[in-house]
N, C-alpha and C positions, 0 to 999 in steps of 0.2 A: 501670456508669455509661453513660449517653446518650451517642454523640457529636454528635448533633442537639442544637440549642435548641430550647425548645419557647416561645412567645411570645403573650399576650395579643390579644384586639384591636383593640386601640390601636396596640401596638407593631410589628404585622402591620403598619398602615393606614401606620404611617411608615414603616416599610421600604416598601412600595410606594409612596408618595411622592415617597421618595429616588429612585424609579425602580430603573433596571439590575439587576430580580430577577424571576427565571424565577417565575409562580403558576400552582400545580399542583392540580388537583382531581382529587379518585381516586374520589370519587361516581362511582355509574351516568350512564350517558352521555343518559337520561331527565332525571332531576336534575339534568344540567350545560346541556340543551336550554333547560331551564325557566327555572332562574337560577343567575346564576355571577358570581364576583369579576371586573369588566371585565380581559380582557387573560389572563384565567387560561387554561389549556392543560387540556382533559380527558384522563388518563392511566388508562386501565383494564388489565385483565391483557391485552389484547388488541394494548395499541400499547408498553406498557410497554419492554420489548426493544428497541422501534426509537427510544423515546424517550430511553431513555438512552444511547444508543449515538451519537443527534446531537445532541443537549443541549453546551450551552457549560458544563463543568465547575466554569470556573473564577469563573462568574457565582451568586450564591448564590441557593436555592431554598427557595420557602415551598410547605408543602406543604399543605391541608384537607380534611375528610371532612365528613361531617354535624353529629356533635357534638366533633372533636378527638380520639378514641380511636385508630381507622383511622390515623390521618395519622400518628402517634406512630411504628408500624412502618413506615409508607411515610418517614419523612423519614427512619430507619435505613438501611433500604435504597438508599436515592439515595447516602447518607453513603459506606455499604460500596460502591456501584457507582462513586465517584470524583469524585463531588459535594463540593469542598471545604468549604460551607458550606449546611446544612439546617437549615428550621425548620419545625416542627411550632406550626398555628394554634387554641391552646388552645378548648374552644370551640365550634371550626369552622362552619363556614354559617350555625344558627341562630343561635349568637351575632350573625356578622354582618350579618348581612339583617337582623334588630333595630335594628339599632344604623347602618349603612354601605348604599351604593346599591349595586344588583345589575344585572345586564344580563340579557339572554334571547336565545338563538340564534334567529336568525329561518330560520320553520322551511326545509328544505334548505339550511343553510349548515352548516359543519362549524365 
């Protein structure tokens, strides 16, 4: 069994409403440049390490890939690395760009 939730995007869009939740996208860092969930954090194998190591635990995390598959082990992983509460955003990206506003990294900013 999961210890991750995994969550709609509806249900995504209220947790981030509620505010006080870490959004994590494990997309390439191209497709986070392009468009991304306002407020979300690009997490690749590359920052990974240092992201969970300063991450607020105890703040819950949603995590998204492209279509929801990806992000299923990534919100695992956050889980096992001491992440009290992880959701995986069934779905992921295109769902919400369909459906939800995107922002775009204007280009040279991180």
């Amino acid at each position: 069994m999961n210890s991750f939730k995994q969550v709609n995007i509806q249900d995504a869009k209220k947790l981030i409403d509620q505010g006080s939740i870490t959004i994590v996208d494990i997309r390439d860092a191209a497709s986070f440049e392009e468009a991304h969930i306002e407020n979300a954090v690009s997490v690749t194998d590359k920052n990974v390490e240092e992201f969970v190591s300063k991450v607020d635990k105890n703040k819950p995390l949603l995590c998204y890939c492209f279509h929801g598959m990806t992000s299923q082990s990534a919100a695992q992983y956050f889980k096992e690395n001491g992440i009290k509460t992880t959701y995986s955003m069934d779905g992921g990206f295109e769902d919400w760009r369909n459906t939800y506003p995107t922002v775009a990294t204007p280009c040279g900013k991180e």
